[in-house]
MOPAC internal coordinates of N, CA, C and O (Angstrom, degrees):
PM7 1SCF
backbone

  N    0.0000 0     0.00 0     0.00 0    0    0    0
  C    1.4312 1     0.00 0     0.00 0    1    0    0
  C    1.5170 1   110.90 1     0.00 0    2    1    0
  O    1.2310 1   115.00 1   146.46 1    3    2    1
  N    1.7130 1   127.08 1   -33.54 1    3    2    1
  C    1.3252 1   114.44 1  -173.56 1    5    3    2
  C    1.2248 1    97.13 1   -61.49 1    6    5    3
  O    1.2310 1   112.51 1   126.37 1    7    6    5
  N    1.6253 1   131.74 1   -53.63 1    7    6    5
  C    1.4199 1   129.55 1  -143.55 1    9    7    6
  C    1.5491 1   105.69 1   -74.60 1   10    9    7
  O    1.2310 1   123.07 1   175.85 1   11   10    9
  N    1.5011 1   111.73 1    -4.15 1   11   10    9
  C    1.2020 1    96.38 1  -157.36 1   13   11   10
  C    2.1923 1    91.64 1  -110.07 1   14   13   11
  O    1.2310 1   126.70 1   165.02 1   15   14   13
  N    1.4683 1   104.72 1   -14.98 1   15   14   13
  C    1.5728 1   122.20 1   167.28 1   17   15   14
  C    1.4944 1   108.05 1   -88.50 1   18   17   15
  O    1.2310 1   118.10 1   172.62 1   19   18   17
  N    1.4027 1   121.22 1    -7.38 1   19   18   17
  C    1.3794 1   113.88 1   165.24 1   21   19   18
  C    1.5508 1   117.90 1  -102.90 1   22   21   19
  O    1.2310 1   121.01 1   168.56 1   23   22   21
  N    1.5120 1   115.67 1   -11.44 1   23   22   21
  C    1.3942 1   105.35 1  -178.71 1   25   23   22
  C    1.5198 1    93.58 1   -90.11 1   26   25   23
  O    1.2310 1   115.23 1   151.98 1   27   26   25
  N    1.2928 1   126.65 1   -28.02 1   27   26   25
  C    1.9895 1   129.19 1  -176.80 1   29   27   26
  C    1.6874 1    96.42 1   109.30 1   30   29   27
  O    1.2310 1   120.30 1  -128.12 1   31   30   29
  N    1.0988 1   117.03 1    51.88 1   31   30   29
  C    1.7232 1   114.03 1   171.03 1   33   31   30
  C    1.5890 1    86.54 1  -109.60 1   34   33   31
  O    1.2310 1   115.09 1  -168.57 1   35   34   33
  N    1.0633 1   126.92 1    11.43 1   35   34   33
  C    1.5986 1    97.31 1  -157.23 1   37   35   34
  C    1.2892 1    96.25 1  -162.48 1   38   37   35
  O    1.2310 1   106.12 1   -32.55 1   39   38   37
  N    1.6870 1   143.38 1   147.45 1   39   38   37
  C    1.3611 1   145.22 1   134.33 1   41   39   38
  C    1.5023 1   114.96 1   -75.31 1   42   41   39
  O    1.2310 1   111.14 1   -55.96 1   43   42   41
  N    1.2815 1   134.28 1   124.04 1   43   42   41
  C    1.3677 1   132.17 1   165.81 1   45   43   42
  C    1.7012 1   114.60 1  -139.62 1   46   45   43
  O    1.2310 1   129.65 1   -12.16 1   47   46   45
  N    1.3174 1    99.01 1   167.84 1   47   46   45
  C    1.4078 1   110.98 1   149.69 1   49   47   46
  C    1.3647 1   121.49 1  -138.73 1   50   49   47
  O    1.2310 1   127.75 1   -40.52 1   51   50   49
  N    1.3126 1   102.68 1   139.48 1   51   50   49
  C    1.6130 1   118.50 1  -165.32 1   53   51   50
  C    1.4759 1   121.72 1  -120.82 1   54   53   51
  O    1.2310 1   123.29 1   -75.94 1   55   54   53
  N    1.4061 1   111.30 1   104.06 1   55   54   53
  C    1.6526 1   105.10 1   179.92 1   57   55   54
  C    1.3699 1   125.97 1  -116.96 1   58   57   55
  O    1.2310 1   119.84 1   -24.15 1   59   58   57
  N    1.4661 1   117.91 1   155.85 1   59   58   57
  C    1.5160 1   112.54 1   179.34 1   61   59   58
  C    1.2726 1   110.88 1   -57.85 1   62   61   59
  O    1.2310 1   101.76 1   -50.42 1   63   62   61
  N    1.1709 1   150.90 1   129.58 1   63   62   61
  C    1.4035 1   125.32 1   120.90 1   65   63   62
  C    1.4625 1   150.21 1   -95.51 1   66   65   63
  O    1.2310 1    96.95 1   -38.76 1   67   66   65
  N    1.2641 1   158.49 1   141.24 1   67   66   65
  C    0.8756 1   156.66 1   -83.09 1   69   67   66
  C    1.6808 1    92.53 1   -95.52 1   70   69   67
  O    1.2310 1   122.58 1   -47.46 1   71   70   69
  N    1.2021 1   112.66 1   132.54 1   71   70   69
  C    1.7602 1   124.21 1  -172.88 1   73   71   70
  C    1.8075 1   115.56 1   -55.83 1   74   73   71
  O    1.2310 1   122.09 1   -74.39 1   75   74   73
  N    1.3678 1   113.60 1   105.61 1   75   74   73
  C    1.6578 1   120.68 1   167.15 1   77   75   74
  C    1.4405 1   129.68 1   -70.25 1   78   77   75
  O    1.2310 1   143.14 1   138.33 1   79   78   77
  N    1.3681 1    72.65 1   -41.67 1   79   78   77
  C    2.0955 1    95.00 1  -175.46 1   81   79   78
  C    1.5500 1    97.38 1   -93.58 1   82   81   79
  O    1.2310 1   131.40 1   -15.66 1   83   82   81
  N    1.6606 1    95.59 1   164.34 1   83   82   81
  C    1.4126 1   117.67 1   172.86 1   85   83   82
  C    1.5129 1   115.87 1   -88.96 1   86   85   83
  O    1.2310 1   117.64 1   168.62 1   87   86   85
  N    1.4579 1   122.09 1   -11.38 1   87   86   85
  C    1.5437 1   143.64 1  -163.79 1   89   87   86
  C    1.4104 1   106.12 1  -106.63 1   90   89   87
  O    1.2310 1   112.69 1   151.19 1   91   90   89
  N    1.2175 1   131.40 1   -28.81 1   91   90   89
  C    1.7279 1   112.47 1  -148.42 1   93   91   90
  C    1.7778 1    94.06 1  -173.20 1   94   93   91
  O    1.2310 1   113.53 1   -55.51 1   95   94   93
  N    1.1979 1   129.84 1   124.49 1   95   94   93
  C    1.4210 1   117.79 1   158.91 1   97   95   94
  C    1.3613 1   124.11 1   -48.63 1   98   97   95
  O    1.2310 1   118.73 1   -23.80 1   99   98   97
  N    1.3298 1   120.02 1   156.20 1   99   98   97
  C    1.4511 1   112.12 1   175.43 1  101   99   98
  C    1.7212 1    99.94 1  -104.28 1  102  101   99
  O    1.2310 1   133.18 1   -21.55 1  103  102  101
  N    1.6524 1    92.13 1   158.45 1  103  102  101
  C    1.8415 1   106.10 1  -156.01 1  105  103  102
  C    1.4894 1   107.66 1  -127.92 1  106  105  103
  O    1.2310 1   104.31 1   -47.07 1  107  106  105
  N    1.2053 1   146.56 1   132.93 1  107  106  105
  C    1.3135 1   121.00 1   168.06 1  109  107  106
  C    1.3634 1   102.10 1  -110.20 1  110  109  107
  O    1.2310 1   122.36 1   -14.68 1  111  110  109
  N    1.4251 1   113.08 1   165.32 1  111  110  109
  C    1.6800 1   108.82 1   175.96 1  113  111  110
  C    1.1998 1   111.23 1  -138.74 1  114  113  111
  O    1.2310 1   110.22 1   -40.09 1  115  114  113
  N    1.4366 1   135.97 1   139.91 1  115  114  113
  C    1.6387 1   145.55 1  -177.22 1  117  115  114
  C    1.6163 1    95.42 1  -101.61 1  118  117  115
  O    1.2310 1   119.75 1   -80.36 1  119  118  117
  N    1.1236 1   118.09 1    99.64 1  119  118  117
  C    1.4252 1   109.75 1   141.32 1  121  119  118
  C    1.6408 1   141.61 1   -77.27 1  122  121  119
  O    1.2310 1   134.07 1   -60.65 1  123  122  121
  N    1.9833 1    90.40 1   119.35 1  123  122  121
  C    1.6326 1    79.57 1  -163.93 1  125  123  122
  C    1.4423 1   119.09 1   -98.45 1  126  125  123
  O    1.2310 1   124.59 1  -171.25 1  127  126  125
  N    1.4274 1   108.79 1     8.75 1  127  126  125
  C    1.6365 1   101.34 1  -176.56 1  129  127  126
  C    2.0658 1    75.54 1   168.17 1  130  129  127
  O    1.2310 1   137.80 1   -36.46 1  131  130  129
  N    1.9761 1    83.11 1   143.54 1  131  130  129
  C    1.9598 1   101.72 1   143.29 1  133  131  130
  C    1.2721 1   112.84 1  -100.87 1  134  133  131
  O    1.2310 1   133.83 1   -52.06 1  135  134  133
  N    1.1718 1    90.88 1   127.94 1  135  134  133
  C    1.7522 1   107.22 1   163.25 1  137  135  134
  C    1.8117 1   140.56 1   -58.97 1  138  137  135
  O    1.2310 1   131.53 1   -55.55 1  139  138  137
  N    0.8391 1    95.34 1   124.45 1  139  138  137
  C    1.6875 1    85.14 1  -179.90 1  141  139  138
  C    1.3548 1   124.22 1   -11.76 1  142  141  139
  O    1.2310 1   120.27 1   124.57 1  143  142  141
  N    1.5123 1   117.09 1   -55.43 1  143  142  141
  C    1.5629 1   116.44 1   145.92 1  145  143  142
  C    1.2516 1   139.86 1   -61.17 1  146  145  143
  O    1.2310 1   123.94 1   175.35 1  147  146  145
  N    1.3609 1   110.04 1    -4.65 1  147  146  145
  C    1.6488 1   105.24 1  -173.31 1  149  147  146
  C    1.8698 1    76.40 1   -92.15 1  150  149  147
  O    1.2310 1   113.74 1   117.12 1  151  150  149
  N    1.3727 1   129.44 1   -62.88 1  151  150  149
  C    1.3671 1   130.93 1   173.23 1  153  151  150
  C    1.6017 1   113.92 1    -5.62 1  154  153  151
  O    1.2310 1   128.42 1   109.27 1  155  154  153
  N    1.2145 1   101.38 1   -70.73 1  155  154  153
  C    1.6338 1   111.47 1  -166.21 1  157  155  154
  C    1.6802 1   105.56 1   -58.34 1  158  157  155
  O    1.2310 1   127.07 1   114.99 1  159  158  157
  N    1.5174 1   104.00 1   -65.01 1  159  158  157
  C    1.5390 1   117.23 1   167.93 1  161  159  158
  C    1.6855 1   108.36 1   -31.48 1  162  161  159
  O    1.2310 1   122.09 1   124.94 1  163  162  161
  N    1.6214 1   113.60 1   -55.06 1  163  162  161
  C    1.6862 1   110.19 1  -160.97 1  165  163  162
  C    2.0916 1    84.82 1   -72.93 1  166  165  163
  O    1.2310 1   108.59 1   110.54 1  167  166  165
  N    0.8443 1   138.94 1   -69.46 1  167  166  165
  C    1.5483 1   125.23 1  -177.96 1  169  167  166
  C    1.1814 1   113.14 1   -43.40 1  170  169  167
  O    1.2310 1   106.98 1   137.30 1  171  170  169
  N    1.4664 1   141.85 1   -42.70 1  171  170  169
  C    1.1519 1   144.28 1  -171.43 1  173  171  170
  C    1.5646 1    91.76 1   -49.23 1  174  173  171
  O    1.2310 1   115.08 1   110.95 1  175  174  173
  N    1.3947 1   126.94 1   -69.05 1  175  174  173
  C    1.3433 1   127.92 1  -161.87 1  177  175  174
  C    1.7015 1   110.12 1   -80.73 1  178  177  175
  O    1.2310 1   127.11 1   143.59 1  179  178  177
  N    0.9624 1   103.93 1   -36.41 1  179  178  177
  C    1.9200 1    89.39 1   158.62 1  181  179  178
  C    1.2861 1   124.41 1   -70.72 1  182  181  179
  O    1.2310 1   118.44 1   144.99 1  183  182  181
  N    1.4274 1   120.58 1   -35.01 1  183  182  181
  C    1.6518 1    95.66 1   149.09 1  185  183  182
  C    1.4392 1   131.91 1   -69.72 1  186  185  183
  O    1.2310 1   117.54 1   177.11 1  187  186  185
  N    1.3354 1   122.28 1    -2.89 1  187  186  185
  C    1.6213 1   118.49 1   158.97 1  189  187  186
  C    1.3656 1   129.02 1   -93.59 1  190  189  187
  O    1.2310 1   124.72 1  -178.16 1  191  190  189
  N    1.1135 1   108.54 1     1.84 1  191  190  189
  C    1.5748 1   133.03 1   170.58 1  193  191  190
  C    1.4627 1   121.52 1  -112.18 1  194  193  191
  O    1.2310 1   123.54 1   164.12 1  195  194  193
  N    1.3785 1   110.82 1   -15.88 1  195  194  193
  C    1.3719 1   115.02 1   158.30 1  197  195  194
  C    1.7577 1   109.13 1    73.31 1  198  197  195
  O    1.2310 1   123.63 1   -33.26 1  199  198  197
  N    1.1695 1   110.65 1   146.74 1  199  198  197
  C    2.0246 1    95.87 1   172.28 1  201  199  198
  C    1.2258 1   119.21 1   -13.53 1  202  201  199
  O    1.2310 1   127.46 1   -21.71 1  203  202  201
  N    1.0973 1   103.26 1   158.29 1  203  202  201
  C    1.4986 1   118.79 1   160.46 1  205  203  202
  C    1.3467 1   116.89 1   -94.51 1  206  205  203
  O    1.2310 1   120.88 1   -50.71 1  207  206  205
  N    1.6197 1   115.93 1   129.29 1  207  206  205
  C    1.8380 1   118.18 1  -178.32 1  209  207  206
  C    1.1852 1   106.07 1   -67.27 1  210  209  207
  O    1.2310 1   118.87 1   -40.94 1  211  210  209
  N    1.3281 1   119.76 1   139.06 1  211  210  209
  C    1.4867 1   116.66 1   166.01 1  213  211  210
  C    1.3958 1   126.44 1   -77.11 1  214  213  211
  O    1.2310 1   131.15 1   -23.81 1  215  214  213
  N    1.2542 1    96.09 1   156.19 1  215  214  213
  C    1.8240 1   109.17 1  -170.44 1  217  215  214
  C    1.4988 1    92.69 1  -100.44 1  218  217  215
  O    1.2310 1   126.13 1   -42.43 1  219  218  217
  N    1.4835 1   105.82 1   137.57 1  219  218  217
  C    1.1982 1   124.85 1   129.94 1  221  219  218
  C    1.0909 1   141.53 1   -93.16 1  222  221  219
  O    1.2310 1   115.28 1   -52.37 1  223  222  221
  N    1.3253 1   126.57 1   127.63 1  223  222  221
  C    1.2541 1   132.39 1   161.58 1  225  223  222
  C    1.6790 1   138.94 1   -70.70 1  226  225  223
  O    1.2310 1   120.10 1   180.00 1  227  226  225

């Protein structure tokens, strides 16, 4: 989520919360909106990926 609230695809908020792991703090993130660019970018790659196959269950 930062990389994607630091390039401007994305509105968020991102907070520490209190450390689980021994490796990495744990983070939660609110996404508050895609951006006009995160928009174009998220179609850009579903039209290069084409539908999605359906699942059966």
């Amino acid at each position: 989520m930062s990389v994607l609230k630091a390039t401007g695809l994305i509105e968020a908020e991102i907070h520490a919360l209190e450390s689980t792991g021994q490796y990495a703090p744990s983070q939660v993130a609110t996404v508050t909106c895609i951006t006009e660019e995160g928009m174009v970018e998220l179609a850009h790659w579903i039209y290069e990926r084409g539908p999605m196959p359906e699942h059966k269950l």
